[in-house]
C-alpha positions as CSV (number, residue, x, y, z in Angstrom):
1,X,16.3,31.7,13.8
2,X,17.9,29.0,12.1
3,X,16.3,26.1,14.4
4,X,12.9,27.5,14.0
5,X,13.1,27.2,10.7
6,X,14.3,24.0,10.5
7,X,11.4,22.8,13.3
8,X,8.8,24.2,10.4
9,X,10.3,22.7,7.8
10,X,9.8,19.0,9.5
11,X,6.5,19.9,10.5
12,X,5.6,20.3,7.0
13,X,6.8,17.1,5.5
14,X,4.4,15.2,6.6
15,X,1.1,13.1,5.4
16,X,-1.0,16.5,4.9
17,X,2.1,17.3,2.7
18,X,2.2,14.6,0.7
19,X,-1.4,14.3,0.2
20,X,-1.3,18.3,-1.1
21,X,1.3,17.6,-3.4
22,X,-0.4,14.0,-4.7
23,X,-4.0,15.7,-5.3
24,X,-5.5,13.3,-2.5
25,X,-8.2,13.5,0.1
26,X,-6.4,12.5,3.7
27,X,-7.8,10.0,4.8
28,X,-6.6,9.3,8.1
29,X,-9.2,6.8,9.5
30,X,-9.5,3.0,9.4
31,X,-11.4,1.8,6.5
32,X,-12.8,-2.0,5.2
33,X,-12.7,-2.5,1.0
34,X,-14.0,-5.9,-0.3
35,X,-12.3,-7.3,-2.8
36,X,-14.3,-9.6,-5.5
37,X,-12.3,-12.3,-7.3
38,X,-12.9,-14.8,-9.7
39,X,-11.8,-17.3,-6.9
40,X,-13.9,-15.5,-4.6
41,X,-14.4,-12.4,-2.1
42,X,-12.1,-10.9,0.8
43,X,-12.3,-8.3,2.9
44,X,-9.1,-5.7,3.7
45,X,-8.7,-4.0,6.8
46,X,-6.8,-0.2,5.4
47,X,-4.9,1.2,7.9
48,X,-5.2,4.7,7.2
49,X,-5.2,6.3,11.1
50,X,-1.2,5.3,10.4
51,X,-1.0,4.9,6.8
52,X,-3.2,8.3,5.6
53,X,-0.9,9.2,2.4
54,X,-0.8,5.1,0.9
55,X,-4.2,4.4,1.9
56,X,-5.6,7.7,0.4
57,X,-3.9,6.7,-2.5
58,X,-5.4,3.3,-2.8
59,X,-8.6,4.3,-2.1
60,X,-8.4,7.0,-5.0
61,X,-7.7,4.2,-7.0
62,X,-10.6,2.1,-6.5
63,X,-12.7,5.1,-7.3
64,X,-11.3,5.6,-10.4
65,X,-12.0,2.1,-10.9
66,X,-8.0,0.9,-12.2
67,X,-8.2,-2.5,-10.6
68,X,-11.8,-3.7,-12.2
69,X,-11.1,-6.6,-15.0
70,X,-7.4,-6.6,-13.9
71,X,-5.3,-10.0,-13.3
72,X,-2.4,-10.7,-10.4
73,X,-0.3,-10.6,-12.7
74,X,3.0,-12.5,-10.4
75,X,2.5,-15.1,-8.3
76,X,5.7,-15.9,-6.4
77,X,5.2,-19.6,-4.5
78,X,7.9,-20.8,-1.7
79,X,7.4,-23.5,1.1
80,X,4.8,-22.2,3.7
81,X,4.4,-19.0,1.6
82,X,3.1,-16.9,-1.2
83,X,3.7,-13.7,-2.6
84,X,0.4,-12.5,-4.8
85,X,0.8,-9.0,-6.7
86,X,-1.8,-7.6,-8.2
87,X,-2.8,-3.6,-9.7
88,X,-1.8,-1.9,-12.9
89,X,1.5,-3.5,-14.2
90,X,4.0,-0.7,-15.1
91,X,4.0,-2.3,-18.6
92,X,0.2,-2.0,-18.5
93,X,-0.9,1.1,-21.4
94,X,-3.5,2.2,-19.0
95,X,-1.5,2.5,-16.3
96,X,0.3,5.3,-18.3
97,X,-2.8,6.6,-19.1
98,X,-4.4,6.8,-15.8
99,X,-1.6,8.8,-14.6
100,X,-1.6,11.5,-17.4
101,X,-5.2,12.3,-16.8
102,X,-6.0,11.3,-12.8
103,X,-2.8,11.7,-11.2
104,X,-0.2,14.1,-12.8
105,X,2.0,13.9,-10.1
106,X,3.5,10.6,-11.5
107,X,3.5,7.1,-10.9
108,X,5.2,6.9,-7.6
109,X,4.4,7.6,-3.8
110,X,6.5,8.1,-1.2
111,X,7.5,4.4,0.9
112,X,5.3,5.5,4.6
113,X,6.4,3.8,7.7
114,X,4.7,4.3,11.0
115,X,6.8,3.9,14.5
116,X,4.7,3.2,17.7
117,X,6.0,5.9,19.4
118,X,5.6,8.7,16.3
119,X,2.9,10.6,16.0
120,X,3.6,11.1,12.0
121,X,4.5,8.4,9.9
122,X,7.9,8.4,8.5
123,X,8.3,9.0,4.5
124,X,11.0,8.2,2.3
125,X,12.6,5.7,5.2
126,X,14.3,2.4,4.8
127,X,14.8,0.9,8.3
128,X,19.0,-0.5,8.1
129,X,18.9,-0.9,11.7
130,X,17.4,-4.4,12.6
131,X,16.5,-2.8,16.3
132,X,14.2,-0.3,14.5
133,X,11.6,-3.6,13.4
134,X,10.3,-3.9,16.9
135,X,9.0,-0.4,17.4
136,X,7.2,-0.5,14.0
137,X,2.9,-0.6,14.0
138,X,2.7,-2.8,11.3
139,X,5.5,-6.2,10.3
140,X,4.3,-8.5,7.4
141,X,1.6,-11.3,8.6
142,X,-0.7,-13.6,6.9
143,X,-2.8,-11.4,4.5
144,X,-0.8,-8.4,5.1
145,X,-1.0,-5.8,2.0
146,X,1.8,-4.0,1.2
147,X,2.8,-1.3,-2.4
148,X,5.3,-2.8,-4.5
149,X,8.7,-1.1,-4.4
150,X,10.2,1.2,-6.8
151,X,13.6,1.8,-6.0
152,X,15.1,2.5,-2.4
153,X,12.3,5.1,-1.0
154,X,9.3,5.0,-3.1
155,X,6.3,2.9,-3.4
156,X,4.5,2.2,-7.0
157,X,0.9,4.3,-6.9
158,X,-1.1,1.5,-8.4
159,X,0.9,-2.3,-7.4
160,X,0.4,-4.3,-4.8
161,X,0.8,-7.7,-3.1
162,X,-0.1,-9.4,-0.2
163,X,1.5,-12.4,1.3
164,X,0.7,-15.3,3.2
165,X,2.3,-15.8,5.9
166,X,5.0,-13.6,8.4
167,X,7.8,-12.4,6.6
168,X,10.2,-11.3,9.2
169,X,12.7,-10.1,6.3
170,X,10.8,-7.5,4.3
171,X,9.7,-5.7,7.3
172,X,10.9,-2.2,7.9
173,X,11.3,-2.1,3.7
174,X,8.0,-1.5,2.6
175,X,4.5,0.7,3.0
176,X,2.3,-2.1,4.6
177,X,-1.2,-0.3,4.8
178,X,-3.2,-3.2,5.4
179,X,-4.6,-6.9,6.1
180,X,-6.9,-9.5,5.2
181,X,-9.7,-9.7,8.0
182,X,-12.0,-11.9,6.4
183,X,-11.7,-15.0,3.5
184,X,-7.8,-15.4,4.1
185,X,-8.5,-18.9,2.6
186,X,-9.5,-17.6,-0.9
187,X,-6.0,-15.4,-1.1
188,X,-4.8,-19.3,-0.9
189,X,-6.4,-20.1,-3.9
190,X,-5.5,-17.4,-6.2
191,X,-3.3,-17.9,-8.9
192,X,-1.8,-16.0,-12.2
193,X,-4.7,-16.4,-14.7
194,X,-7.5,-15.3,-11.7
195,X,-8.7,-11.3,-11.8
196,X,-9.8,-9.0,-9.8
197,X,-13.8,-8.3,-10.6
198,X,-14.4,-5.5,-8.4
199,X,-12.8,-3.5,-5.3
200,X,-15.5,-1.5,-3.1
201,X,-15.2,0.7,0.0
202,X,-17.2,-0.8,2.4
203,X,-17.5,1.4,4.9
């Protein structure tokens, strides 16, 4: 009695879970968003067939329309790489705002990591083990996008960054849930004072 139990619990903690509790539509398939900058346009692979509960979350968000008019507001330069965050700064009034009246579950999501050999992702898991990297879908590459952190286990709702280049360190730590597939070159030339014009589902 006691293991069946437990067997339903696990079952239940997972992405249709999480989406219930966070008000979200599910998305669990692939989708393409373009991103228009004032240093020009990109377009964003989402991974949602692994990452449904981050990418539903995302996508949510560019309905509502939180990242129109909105700068990076960090750029983080090192040799051979660049860190470029960009979404609702905590600090941001709107942000507080936006989650009073869209999403009254709060500001955070939880981190979602996906395993090859998993048919759920896993939620609320920090990989320790250095073993655990290689049997992970997604590791950090040139115009990978990953949520900014917010704490241990959980992943901001409405910040983001993408980087520039592999960053063999970070994997296993944080909810990437997508990549740059076209116009890598203009995440090159973003910097602090550029903004993001528009984000639209393309498909």
């Amino acid at each position: 009695m006691f293991l069946v139990q437990a067997c339903s619990l696990n079952n239940e903690i997972g992405s249709n879970y999480y989406c219930r509790k966070l008000r979200l539509s599910c998305i669990q398939d692939n989708k393409v968003v373009q991103f228009k900058t004032s240093k020009g346009d990109f377009e964003v692979k989402l991974f949602g067939k692994d990452n449904p509960v981050t990418v539903s979350n995302f996508l949510e968000n560019i309905k509502n329309n939180i990242y129109v008019n909105q700068k990076f507001y960090k750029i983080i330069n090192y040799p051979q790489q660049k860190f470029i965050h960009g979404g609702i700064y905590p600090e941001n009034k709107f942000y507080f705002e936006r989650n009073q009246i869209v999403n009254r579950i709060g500001p955070l999501i939880p981190l979602e990591i996906k395993f090859k050999e998993e048919s759920q992702p896993r939620y609320n898991y920090q990989i320790k083990n250095p073993y655990e990297i290689e049997d992970l879908v997604y590791t950090f590459d040139s115009g990978s996008l990953a949520m900014v952190k917010s704490g241990k286990k959980k992943s901001s709702s409405t910040e983001f960054f993408f980087v520039t280049n592999k960053i063999q360190e970070l994997n296993g730590r944080y909810s990437i849930f997508g990549k740059i597939i076209k116009g890598l070159d203009v995440l090159e030339k973003i910097n602090k004072d550029d903004y993001i014009k528009e984000v639209r589902i393309s498909n």
